[in-house]
C-alpha positions as CSV (number, residue, x, y, z in Angstrom):
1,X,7.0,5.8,23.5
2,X,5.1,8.9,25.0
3,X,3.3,8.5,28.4
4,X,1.1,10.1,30.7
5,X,0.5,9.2,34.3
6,X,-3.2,10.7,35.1
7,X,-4.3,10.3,38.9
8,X,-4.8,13.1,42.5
9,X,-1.5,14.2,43.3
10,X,-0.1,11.8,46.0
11,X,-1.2,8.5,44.0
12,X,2.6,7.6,43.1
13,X,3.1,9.0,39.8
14,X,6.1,10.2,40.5
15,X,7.5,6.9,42.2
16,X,6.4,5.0,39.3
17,X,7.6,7.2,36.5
18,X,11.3,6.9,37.7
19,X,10.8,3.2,37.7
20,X,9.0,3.0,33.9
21,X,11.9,5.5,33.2
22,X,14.2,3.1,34.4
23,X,12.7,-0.2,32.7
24,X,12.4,1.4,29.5
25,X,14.7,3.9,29.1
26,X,12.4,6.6,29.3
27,X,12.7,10.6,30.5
28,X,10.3,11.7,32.9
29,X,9.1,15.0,32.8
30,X,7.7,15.9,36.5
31,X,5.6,19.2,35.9
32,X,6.5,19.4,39.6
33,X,9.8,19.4,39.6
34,X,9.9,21.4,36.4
35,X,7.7,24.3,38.7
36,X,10.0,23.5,41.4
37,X,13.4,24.6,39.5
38,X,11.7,27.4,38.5
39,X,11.1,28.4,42.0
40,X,14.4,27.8,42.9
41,X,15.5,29.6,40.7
42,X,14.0,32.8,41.5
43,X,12.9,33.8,38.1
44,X,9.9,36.1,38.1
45,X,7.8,33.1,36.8
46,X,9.1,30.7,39.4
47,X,8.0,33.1,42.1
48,X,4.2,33.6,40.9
49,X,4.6,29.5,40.9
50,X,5.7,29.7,44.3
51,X,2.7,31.4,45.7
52,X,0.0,29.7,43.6
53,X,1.7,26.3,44.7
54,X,1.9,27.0,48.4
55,X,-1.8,28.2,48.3
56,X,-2.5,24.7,47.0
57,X,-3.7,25.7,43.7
58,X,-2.9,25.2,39.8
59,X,-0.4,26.9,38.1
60,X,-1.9,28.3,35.0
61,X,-1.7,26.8,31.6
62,X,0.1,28.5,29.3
63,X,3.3,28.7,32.2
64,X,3.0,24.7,32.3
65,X,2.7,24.7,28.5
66,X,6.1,26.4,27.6
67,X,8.2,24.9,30.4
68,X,6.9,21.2,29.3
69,X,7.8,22.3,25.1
70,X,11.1,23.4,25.8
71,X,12.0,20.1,27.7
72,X,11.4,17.7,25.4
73,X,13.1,19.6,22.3
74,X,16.1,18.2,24.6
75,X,18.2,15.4,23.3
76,X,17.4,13.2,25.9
77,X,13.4,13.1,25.7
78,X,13.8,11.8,21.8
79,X,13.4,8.4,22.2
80,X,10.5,9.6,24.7
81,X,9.2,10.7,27.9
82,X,6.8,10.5,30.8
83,X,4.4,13.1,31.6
84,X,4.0,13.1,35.5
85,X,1.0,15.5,36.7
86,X,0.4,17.1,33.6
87,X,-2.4,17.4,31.8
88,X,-4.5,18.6,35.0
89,X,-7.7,19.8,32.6
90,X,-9.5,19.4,29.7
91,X,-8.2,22.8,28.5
92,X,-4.6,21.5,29.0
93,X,-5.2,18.0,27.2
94,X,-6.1,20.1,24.1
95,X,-3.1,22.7,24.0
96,X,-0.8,19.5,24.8
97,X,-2.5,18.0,22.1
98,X,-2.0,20.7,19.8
99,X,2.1,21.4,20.6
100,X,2.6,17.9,20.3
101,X,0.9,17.8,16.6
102,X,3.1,20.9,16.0
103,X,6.0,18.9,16.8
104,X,4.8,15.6,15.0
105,X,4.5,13.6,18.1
106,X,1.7,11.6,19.4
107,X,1.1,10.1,22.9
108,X,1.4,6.4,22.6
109,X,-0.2,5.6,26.3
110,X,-2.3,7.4,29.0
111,X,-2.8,5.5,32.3
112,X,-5.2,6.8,35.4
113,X,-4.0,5.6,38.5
114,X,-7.1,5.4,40.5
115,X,-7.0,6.1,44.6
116,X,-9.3,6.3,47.8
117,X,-8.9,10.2,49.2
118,X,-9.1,9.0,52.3
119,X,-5.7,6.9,52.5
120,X,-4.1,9.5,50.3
121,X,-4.2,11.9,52.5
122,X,-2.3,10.2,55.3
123,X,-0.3,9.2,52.2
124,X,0.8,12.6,51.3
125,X,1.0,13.8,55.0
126,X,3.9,11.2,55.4
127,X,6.1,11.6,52.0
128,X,9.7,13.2,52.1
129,X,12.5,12.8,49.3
130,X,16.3,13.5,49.4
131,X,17.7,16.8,49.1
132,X,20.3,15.9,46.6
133,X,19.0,13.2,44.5
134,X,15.2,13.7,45.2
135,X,14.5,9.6,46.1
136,X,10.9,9.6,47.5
137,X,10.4,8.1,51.0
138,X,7.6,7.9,53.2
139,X,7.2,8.0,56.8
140,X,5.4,4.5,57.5
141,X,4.9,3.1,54.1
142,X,8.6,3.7,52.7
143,X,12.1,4.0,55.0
144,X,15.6,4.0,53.8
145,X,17.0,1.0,54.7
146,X,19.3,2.9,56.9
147,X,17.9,5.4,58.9
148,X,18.6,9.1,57.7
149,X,20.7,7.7,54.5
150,X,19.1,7.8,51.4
151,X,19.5,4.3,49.5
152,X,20.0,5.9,45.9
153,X,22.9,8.5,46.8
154,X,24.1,8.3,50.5
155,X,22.9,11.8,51.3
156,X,21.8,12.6,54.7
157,X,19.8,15.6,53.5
158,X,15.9,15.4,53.3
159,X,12.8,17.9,53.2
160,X,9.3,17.9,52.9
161,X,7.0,19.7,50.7
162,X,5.7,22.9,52.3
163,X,2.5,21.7,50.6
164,X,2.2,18.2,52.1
165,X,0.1,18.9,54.8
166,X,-3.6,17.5,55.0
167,X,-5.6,21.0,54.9
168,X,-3.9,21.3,51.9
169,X,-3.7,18.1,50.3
170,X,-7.9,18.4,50.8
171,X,-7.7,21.6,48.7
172,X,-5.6,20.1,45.9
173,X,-7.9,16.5,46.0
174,X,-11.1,19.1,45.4
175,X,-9.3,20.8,43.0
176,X,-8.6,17.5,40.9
177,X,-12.1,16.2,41.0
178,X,-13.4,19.8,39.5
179,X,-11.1,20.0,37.3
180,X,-8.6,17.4,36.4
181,X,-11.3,14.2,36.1
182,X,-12.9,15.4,33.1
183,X,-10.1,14.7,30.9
184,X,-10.7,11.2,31.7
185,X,-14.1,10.9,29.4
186,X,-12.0,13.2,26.7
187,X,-8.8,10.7,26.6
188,X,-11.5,7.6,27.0
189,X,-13.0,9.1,23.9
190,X,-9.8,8.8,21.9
191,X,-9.7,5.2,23.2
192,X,-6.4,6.2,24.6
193,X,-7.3,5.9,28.4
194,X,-6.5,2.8,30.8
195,X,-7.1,2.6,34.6
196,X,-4.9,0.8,36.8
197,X,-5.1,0.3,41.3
198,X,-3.2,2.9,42.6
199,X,-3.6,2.4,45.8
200,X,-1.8,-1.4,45.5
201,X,1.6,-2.4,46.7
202,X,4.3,0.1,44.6
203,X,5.5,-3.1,43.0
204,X,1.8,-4.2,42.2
205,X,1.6,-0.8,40.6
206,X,4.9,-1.3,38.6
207,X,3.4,-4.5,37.2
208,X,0.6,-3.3,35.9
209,X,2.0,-0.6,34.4
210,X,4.8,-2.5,32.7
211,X,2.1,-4.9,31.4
212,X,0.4,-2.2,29.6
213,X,3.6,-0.5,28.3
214,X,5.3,-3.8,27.0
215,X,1.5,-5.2,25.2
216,X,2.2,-5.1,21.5
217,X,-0.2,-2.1,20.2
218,X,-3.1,-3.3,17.9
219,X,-2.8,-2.5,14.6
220,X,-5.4,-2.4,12.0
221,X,-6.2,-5.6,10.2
222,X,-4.4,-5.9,6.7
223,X,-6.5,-6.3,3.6
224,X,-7.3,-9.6,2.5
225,X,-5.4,-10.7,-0.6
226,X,-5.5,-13.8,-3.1
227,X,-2.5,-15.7,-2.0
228,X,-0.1,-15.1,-5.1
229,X,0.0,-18.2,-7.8
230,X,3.2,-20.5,-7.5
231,X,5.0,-20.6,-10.8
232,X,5.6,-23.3,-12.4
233,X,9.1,-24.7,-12.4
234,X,10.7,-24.2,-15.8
235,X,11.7,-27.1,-17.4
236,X,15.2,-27.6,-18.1
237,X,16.7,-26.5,-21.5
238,X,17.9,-29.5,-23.1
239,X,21.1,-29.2,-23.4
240,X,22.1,-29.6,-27.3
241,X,25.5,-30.7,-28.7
242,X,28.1,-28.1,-29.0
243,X,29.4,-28.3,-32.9
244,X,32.8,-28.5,-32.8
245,X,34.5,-25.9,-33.5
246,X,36.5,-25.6,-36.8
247,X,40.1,-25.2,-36.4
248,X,41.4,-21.5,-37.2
249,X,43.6,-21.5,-40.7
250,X,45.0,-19.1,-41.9
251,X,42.9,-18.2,-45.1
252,X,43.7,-19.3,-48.3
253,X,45.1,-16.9,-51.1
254,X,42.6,-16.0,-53.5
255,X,43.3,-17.9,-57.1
256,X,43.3,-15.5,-60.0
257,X,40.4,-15.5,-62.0
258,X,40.4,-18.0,-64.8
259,X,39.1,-16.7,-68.1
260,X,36.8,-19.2,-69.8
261,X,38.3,-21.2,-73.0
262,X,36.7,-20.5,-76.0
263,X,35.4,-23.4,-77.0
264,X,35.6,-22.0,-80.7
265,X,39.5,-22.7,-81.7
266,X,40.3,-20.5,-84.5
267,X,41.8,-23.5,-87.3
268,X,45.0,-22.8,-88.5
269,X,45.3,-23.0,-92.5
270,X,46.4,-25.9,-93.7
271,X,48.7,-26.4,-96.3
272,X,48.0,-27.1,-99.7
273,X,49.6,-30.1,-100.0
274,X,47.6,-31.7,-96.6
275,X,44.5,-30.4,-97.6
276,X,41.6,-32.9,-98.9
277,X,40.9,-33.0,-102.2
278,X,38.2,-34.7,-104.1
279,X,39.7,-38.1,-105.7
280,X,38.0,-36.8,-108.9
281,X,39.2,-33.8,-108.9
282,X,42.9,-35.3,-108.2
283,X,42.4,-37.6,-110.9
284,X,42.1,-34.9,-112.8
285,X,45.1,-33.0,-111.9
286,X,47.3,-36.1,-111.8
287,X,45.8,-36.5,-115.5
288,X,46.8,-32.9,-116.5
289,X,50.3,-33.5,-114.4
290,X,51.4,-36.3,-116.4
291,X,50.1,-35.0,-120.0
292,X,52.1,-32.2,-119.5
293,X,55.3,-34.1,-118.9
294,X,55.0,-36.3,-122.1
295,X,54.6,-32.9,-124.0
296,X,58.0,-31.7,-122.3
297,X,59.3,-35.1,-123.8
């Protein structure tokens, strides 16, 4: 989830990004603070910061630009981050549009927390923060709950902003209403923008901003389908019989081929004596038998 917190400096961003970063595990990426290391680190960047910042004016684009890039290509702003103070113009809400596409991210959320200029100047005139942790206290509005300790590390250090002052808090609130409430109509065009009190109680503030975070986004309406039709149960296969299994022999030796009797018997030759013989005909020879053995006599 990628956020930006839009609203005069001195409206709480920075109080209410720590707590969002807190709730949802969030980094926040203070453009201030970011400026602020650079300062302290006496880099030749840091130093033209230093002057432009002191003078209460904006630090120019592409200087925001790069520092804001290289933070989040850090480990710990991938599961996302909170933009605190940044974008300030319309100019900036493109380019930061632009290296985000680049790096295929999207903001998710962009919330303006809206103030009187009035109250936030006495606001601003009374804020201080720790030296070692950089907890955000206030004069009137927000004490450690022991004097001089701060509640979140147990430092004694503080400071103040050379900038917190109201002549210049007046220049910076001008400069915001020139140039930083424009982007309002271009983020309200991309239906991104939502407006919350900032000038409620700090845990008012949280509320609302937690209820915004935490809202399930909307998400385009599916397209309408015929509900599928319900099958039809299959009926049951009936279950049939098993045939019972034939026990395993072993197989049979083939016979040997039996050749075919010839129905035809050859006829063996009779003899003489048992063959048939016409009774004339053995009449006959009986005849010539028996003549013959008279003429013998």
């Amino acid at each position: 989830m990628n956020i930006v917190l839009l609203g005069p400096p001195g409206a709480g961003k920075g109080t209410q990004a720590k707590r969002i970063e807190e709730k949802f595990g969030l980094i926040q990426l203070s453009t201030g603070d970011m400026l602020r290391a650079a300062v302290a680190s006496g880099s030749e960047i840091g130093l033209k910061a230093k002057a432009i910042m002191e003078a209460g004016q904006l630090v120019p684009d592409e200087v925001v630009i790069a520092l804001i890039a290289d933070r989040i290509d850090r480990p710990d702003a991938k599961r996302g981050f909170i933009l605190d103070g940044f974008p300030r113009t319309t100019k900036q809400a493109e380019a930061l549009d632009r290296m985000l596409a680049e790096k295929g991210i999207k903001l998710d959320h962009v919330i303006e927390m809206k103030v009187d200029d009035a109250l936030l100047v006495d606001r601003i005139a009374g804020r201080y923060t720790c030296a070692k942790c950089g907890a955000g206290y206030h004069d009137r509005n927000q004490r450690p709950r022991v004097e001089g300790v701060c509640d979140a590390c147990g430092s004694t250090e503080f400071r103040r902003r050379a900038d917190d002052n109201a002549e210049t808090v007046s220049k910076r609130l001008q400069a915001y209403h020139a140039q930083t409430a424009p982007i309002l109509p271009y983020y309200r065009a991309q239906g991104a923008l939502k407006t919350i009190d900032g000038m409620a109680p700090i845990d008012a503030v949280t509320g609302a901003l937690v209820r915004i975070l935490a809202a399930p986004t909307a998400k385009a309406p599916a397209a309408k389908t015929r509900p599928a039709a319900k099958a039809k149960p299959k009926a049951a296969a009936k279950s049939r019989p098993k045939a019972k299994r034939r026990a395993k022999t072993a197989p049979k030796k083939a016979k040997r081929p039996v050749k075919p009797k010839d129905k035809r018997k050859a006829k063996r030759p009779v003899p003489a004596a048992r063959r048939k013989v016409p009774r004339r005909a053995a009449r006959a020879a009986a005849g010539r038998r028996s003549g013959a053995r008279r003429k013998s006599r």
